[in-house]
C-alpha positions as CSV (number, residue, x, y, z in Angstrom):
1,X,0.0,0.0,0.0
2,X,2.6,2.7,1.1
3,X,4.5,1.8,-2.7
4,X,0.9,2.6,-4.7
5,X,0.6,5.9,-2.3
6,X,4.7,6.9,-3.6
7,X,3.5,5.9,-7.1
8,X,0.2,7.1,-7.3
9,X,-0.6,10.1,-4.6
10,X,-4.6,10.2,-5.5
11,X,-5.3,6.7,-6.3
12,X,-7.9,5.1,-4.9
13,X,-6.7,2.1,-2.9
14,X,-8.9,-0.5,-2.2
15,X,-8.3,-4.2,-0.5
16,X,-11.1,-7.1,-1.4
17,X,-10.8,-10.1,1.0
18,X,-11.3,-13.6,-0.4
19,X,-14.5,-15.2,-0.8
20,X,-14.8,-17.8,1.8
21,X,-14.6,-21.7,0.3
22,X,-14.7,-23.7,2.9
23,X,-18.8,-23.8,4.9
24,X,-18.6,-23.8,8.7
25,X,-19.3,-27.5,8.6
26,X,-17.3,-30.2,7.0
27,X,-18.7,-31.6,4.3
28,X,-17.4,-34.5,1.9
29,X,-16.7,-32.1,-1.5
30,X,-14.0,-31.6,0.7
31,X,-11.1,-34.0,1.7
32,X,-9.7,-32.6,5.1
33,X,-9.5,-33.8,8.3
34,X,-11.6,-32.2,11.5
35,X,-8.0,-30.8,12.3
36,X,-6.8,-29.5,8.9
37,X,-10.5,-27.8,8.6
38,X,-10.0,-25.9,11.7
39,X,-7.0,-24.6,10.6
40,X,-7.9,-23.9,7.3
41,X,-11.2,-22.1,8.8
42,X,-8.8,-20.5,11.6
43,X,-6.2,-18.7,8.7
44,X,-9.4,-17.7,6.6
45,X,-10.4,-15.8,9.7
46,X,-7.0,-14.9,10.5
47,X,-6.5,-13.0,6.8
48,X,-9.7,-11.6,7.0
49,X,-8.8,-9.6,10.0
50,X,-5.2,-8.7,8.6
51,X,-6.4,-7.5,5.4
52,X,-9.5,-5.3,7.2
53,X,-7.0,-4.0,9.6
54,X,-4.4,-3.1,6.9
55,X,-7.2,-1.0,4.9
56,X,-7.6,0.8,8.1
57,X,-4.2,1.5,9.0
58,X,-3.6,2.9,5.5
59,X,-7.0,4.9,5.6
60,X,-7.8,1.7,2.6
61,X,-11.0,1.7,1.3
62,X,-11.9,-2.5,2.3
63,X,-14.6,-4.4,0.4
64,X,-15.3,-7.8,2.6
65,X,-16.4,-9.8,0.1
66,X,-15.6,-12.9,3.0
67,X,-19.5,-11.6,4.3
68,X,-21.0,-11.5,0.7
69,X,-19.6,-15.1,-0.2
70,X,-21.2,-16.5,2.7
71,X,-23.5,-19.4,2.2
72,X,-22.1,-20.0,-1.1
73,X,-19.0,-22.3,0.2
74,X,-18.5,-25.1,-1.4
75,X,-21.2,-27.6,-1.3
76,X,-23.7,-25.2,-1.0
77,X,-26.4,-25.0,-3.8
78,X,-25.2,-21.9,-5.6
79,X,-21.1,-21.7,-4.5
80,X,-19.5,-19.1,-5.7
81,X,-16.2,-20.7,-5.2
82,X,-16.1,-24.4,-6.5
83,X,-12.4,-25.1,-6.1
84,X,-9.3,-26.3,-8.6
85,X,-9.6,-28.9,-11.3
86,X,-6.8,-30.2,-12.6
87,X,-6.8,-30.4,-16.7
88,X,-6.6,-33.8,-18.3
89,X,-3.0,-33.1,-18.9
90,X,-2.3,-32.1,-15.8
91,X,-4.0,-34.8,-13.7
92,X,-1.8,-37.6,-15.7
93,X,1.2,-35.6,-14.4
94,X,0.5,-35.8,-11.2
């Protein structure tokens, strides 16, 4: 942020927070374990909080999209964030 303020004085700076992927539940789209879901739902939550309070201390403008994704985590009816599939040549590298 302080780089884009040297570069460009007026601009406009504004911070988007990632759309949450993961529900508050488990569910099977998803292969992690009880464990690695906590964590993974813990650093979500974690970022979230960085990136809100890094728009603040540069007097950011911060767009939390985290609260507009919610209920469309993956296996939800309408997800908004459906996750990575490899491509056919990719997979057989793997």
């Amino acid at each position: 942020i302080d780089s884009i303020r040297q570069k460009a004085p007026q601009a406009s700076i504004v911070l988007v927070n990632y759309l949450p992927a993961l529900p508050p539940k488990p569910c099977s789209a998803v292969p992690l374990s009880p464990s690695d879901w906590g964590d993974m739902s813990r650093t979500y939550s974690r970022l979230a909080t960085i990136e809100m309070q890094a728009a603040k201390d540069a007097k950011a403008y911060f767009i939390a999209s985290g609260h507009l994704g919610m209920g469309h985590e993956i296996c939800t009816t309408q997800p908004y964030v459906t996750g990575w599939k490899p491509a056919p040549e990719q997979a057989l590298a793997c």
